[in-house]
MDAnalysis code that builds the backbone (N, CA, C; Angstrom):
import MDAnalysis as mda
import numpy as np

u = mda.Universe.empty(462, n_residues=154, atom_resindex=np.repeat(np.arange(154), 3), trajectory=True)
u.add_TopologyAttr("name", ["N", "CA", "C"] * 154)
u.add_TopologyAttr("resid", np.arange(1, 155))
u.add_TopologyAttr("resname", ["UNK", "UNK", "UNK", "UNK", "UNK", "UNK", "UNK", "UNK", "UNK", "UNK", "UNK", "UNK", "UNK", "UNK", "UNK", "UNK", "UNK", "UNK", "UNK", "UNK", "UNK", "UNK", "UNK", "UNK", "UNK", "UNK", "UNK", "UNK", "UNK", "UNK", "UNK", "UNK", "UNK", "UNK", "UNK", "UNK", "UNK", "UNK", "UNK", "UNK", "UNK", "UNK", "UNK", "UNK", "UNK", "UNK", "UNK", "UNK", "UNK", "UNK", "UNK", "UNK", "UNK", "UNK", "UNK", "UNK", "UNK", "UNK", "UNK", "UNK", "UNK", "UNK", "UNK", "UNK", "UNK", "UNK", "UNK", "UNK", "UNK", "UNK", "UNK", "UNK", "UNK", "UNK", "UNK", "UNK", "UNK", "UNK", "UNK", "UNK", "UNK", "UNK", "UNK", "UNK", "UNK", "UNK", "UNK", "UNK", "UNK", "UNK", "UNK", "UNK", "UNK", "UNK", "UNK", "UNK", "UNK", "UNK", "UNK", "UNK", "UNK", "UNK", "UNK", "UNK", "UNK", "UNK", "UNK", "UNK", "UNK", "UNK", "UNK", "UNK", "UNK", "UNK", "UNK", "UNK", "UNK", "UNK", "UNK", "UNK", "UNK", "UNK", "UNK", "UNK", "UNK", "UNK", "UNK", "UNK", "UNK", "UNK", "UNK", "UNK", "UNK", "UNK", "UNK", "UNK", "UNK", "UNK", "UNK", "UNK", "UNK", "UNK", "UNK", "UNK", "UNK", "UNK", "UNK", "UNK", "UNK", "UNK", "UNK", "UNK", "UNK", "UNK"])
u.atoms.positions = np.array([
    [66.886, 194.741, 134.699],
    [67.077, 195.583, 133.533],
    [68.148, 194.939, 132.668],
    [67.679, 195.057, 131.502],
    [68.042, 193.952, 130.319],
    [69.523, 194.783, 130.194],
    [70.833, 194.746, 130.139],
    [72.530, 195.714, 129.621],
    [72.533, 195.650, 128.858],
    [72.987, 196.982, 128.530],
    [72.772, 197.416, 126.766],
    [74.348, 196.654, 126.199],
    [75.084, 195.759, 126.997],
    [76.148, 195.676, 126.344],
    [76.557, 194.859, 125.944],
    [75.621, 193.360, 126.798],
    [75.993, 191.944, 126.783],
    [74.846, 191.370, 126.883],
    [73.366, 191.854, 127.103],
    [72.296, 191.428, 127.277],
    [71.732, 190.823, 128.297],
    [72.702, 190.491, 129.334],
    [72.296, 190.507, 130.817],
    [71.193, 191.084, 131.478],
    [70.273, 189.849, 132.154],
    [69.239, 190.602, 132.703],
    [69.730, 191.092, 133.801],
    [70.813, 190.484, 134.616],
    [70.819, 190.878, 135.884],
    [71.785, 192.196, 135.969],
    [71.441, 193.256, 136.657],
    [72.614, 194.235, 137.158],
    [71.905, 195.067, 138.633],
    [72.763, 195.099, 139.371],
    [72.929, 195.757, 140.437],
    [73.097, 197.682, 140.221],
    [72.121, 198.086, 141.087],
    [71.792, 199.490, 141.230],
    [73.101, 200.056, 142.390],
    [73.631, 200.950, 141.372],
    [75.078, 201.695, 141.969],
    [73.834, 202.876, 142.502],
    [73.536, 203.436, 142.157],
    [73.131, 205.040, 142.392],
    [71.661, 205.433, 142.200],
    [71.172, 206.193, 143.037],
    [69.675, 206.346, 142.660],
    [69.409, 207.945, 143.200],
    [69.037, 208.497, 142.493],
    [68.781, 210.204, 142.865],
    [67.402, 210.277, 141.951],
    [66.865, 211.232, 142.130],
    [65.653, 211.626, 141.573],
    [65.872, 212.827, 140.681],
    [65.564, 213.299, 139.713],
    [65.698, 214.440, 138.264],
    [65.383, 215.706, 139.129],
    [65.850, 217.006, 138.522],
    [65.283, 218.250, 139.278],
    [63.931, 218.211, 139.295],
    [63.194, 218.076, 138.901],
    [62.015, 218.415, 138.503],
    [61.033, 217.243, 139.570],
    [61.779, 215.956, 139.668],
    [60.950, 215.198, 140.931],
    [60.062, 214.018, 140.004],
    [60.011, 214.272, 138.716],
    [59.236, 213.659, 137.867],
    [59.515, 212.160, 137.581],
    [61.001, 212.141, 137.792],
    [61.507, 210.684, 137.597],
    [62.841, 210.243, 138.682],
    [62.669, 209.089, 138.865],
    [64.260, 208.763, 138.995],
    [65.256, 208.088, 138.148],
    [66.759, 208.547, 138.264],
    [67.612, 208.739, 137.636],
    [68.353, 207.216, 138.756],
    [68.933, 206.136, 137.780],
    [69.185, 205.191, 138.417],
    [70.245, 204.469, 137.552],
    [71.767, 204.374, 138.329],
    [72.870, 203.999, 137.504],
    [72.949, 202.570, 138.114],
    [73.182, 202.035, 137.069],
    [73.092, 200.198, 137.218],
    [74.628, 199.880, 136.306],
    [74.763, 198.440, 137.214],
    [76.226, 198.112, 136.918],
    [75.722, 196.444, 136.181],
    [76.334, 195.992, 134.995],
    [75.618, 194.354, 134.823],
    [76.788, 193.704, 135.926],
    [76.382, 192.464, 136.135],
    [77.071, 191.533, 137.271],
    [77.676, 191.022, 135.994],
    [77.086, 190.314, 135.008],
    [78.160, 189.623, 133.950],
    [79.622, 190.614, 133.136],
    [79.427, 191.743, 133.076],
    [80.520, 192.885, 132.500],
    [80.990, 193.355, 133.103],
    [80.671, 193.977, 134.019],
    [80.580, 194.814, 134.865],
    [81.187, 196.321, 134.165],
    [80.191, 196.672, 132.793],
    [79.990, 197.961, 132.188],
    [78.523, 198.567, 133.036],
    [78.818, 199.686, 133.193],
    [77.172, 200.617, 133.740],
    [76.952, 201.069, 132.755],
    [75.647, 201.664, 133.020],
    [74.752, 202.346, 132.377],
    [73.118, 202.679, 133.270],
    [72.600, 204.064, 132.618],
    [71.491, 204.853, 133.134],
    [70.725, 204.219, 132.927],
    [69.567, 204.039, 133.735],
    [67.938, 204.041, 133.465],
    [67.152, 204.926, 134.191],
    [66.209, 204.975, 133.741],
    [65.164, 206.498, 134.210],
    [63.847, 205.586, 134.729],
    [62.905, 205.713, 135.541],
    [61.976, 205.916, 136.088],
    [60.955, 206.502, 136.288],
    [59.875, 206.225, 135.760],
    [58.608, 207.492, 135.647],
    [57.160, 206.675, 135.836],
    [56.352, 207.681, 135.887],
    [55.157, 207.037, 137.009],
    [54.352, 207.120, 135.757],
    [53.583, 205.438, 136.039],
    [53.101, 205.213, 134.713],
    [51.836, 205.633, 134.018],
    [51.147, 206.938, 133.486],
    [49.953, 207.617, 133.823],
    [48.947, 206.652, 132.507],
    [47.962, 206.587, 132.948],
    [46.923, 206.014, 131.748],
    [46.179, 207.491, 130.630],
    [46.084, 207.381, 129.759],
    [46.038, 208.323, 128.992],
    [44.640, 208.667, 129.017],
    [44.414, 209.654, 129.289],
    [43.156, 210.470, 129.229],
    [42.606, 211.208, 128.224],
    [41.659, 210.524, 127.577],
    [40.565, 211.338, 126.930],
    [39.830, 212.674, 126.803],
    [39.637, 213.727, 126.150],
    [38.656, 214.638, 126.402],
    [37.388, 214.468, 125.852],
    [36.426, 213.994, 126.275],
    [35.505, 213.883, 124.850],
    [34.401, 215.681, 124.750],
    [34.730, 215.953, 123.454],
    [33.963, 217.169, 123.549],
    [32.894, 217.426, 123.183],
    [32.278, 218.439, 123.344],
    [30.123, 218.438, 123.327],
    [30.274, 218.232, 121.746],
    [31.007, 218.316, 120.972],
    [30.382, 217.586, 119.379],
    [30.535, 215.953, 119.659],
    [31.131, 215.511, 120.779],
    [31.971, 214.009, 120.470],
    [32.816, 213.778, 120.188],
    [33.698, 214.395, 119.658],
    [35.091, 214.225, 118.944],
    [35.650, 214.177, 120.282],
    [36.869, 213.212, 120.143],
    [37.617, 212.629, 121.168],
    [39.366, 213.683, 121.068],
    [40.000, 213.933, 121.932],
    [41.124, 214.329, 121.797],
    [41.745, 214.205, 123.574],
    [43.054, 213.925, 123.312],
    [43.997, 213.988, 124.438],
    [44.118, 214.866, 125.532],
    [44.081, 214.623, 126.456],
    [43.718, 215.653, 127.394],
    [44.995, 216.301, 127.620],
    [45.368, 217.323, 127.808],
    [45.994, 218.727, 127.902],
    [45.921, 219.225, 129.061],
    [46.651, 219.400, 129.626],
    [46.369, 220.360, 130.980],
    [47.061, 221.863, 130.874],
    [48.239, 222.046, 129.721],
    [48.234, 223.443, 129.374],
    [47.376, 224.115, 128.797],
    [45.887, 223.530, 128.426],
    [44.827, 224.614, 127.427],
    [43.622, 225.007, 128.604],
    [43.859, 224.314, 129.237],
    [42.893, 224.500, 130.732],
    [43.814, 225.397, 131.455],
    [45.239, 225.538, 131.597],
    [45.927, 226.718, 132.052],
    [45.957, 228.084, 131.833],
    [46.020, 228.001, 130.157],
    [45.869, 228.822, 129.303],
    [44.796, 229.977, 129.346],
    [43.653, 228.875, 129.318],
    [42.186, 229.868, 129.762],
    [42.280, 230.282, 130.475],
    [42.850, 229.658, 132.378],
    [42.587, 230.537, 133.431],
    [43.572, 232.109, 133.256],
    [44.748, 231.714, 132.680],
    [45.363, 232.889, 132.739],
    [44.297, 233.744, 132.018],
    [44.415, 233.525, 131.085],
    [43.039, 234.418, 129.906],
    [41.804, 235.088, 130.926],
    [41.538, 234.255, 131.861],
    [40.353, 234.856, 132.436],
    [40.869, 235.699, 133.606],
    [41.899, 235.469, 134.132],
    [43.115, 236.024, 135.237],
    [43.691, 237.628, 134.559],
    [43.463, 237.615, 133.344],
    [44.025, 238.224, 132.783],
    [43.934, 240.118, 133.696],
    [45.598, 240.459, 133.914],
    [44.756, 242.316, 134.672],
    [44.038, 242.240, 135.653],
    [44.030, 241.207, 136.570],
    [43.528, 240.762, 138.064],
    [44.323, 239.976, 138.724],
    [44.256, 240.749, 140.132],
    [45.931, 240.872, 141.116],
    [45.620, 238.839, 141.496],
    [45.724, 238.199, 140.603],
    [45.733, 236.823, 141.165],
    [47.118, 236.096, 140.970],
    [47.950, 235.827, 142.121],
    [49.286, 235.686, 141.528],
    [49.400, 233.675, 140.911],
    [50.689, 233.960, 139.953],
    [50.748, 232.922, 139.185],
    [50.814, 231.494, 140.183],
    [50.768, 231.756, 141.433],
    [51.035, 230.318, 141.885],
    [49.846, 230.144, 142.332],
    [48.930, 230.677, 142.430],
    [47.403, 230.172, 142.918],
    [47.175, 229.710, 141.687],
    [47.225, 229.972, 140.095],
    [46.559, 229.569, 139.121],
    [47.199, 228.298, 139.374],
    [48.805, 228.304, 139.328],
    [49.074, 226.770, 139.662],
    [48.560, 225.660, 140.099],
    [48.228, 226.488, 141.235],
    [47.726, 225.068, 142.567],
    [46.576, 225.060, 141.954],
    [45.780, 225.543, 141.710],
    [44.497, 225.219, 140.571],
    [44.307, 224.119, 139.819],
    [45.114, 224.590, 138.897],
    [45.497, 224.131, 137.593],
    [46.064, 222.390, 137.987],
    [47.069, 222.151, 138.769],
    [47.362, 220.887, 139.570],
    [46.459, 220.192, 140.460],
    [44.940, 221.198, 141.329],
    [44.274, 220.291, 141.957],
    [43.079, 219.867, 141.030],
    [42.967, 220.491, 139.949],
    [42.074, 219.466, 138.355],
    [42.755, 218.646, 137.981],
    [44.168, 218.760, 137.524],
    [44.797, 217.672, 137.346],
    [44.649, 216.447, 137.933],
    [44.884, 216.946, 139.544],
    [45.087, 215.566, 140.701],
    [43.340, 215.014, 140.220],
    [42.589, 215.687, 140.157],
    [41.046, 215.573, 140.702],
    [40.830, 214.245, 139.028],
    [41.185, 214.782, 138.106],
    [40.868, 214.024, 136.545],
    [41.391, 212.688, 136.669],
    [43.280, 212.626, 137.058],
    [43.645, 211.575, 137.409],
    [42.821, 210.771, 138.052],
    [42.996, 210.861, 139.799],
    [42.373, 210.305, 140.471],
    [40.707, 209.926, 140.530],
    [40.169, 210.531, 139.245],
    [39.259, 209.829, 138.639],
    [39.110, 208.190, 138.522],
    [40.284, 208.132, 137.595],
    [40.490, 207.065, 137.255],
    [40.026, 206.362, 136.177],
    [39.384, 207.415, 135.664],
    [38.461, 207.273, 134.471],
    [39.264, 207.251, 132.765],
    [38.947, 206.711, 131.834],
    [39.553, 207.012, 130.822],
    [39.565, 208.180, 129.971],
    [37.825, 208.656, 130.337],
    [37.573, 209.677, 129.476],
    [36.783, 210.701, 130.455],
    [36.832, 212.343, 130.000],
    [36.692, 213.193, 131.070],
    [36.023, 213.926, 129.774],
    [34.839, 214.410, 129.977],
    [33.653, 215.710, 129.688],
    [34.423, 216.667, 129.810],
    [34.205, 217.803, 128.433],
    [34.622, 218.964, 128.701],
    [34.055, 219.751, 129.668],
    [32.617, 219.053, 129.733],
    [31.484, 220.070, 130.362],
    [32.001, 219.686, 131.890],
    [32.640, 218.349, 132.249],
    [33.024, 218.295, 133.664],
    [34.354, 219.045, 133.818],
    [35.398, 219.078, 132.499],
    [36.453, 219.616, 133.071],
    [36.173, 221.600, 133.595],
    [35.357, 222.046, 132.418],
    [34.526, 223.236, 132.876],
    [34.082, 223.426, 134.101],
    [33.002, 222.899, 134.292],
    [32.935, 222.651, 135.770],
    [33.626, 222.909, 137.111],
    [34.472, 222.201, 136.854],
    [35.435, 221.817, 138.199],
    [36.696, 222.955, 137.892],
    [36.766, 224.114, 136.786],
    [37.220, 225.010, 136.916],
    [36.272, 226.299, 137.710],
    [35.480, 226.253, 136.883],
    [34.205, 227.191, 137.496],
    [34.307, 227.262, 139.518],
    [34.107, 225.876, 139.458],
    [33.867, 225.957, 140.884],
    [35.219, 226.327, 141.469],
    [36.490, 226.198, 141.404],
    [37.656, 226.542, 141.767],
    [37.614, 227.977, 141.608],
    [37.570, 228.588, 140.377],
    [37.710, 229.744, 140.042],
    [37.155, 231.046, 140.768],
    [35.836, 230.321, 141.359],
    [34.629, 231.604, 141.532],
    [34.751, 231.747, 142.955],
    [36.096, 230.634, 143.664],
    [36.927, 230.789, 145.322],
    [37.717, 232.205, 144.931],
    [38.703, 231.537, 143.521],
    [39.913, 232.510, 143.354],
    [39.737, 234.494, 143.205],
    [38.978, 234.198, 142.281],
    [38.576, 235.769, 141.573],
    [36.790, 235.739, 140.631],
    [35.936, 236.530, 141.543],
    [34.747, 236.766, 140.964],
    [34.785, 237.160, 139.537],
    [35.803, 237.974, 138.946],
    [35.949, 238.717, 137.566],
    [36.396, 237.552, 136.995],
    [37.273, 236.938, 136.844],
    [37.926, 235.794, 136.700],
    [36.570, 234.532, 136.218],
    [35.801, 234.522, 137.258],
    [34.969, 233.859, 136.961],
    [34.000, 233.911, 136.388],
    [33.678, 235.055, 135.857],
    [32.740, 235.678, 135.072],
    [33.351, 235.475, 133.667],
    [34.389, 236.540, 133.336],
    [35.322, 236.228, 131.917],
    [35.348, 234.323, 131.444],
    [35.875, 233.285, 132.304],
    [35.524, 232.301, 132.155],
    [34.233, 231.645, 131.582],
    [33.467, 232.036, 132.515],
    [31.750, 231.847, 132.504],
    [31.058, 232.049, 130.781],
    [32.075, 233.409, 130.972],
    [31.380, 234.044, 129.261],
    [31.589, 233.420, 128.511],
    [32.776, 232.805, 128.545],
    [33.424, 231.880, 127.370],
    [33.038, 230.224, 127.444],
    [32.831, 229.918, 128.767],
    [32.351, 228.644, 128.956],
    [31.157, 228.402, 128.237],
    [29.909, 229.241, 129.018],
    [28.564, 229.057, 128.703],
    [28.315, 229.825, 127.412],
    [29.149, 230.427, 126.290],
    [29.202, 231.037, 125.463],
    [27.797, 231.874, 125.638],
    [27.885, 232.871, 126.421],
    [26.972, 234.108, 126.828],
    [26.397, 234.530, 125.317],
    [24.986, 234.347, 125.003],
    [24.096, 234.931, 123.530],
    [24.320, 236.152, 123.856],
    [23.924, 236.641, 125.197],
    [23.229, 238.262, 125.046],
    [23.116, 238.781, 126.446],
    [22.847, 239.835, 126.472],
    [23.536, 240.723, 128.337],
    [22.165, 239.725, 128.981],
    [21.302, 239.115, 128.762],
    [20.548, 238.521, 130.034],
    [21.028, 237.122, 130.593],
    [21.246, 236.356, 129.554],
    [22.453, 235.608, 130.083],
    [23.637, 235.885, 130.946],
    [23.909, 237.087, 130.773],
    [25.498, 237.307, 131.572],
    [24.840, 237.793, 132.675],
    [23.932, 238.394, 133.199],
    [23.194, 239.073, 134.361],
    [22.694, 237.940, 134.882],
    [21.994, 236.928, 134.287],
    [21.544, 235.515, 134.935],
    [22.848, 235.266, 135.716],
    [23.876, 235.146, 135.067],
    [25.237, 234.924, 135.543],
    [25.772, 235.671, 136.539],
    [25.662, 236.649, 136.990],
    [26.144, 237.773, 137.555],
    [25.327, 237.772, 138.425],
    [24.027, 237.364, 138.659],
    [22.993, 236.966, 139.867],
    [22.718, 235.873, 140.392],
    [23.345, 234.459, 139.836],
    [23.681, 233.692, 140.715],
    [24.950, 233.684, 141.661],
    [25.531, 234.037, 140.718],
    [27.507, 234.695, 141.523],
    [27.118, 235.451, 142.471],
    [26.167, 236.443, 143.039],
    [25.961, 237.134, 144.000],
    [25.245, 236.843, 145.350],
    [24.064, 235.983, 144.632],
    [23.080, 235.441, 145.539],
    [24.297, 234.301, 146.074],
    [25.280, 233.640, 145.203],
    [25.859, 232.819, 146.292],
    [27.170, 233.156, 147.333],
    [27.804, 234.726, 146.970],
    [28.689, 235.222, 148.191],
    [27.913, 235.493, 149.189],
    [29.022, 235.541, 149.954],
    [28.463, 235.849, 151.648],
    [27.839, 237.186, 151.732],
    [27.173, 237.170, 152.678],
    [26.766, 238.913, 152.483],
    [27.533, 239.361, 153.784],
    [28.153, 240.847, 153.369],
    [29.134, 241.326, 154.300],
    [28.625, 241.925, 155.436],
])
């Protein structure tokens, strides 16, 4: 790491802790030629992800508007905020570890749907409506009869 003071490439790492949050590390370096310190930070290097949406139009992928909805569909159903979490983080992990540049809305849909309809049946319906933008009550009953035919029967 290049010192901001003398331009030295070389300096020796005094201190290394990681940020509250876990996101980075926090790393105090000393130059060998000055011997002035100074901070550098650490962060994991993500490749930027695409959304491409059913018109085509391309935009940045977001993982708070995919949050957003589930709460929306969560909405007044006893589902507590840390299951939407772990949700919401195992699409994340799942898009990443793609590895792909660009991700389908219709797949990021998807792979909520199927999470969702574990979490809360209502949940997944409200979703559903808005996903598959429901025309008219036979659509939503199409909907409401595959959701059934696929729970367990008690």
């Amino acid at each position: 790491m290049k010192c901001l003071y003398c331009g030295c490439v070389d300096s020796r790492v005094v201190d290394s802790r990681s940020t509250d949050d876990g996101t980075m590390i926090r790393r105090r370096r000393e130059c060998i030629k000055c011997g002035k310190r100074f901070t550098t930070y650490e962060t994991v290097e993500t490749t930027p992800i695409l959304v491409v949406k059913t018109n085509g139009m391309r935009q940045a992928f977001d993982i708070s508007k995919i949050k957003s909805g589930i709460i929306k569909a969560c909405e007044k159903r006893p589902v507590p905020m840390h299951k939407i979490d772990e949700l919401v983080e195992d699409i994340q992990k799942q898009i990443y570890n793609s590895m792909e540049q660009e991700v389908t809305s219709k797949q990021i849909g998807e792979m909520v749907m199927q999470r969702l309809v574990l979490l809360d049946e209502v949940a997944y319906v409200r979703f559903a409506s808005v996903y598959r933008q429901f025309k008219d009550i036979s659509t939503f009953l199409k909907e409401l009869e595959k959701l059934t035919a696929s729970l367990p029967k008690n």
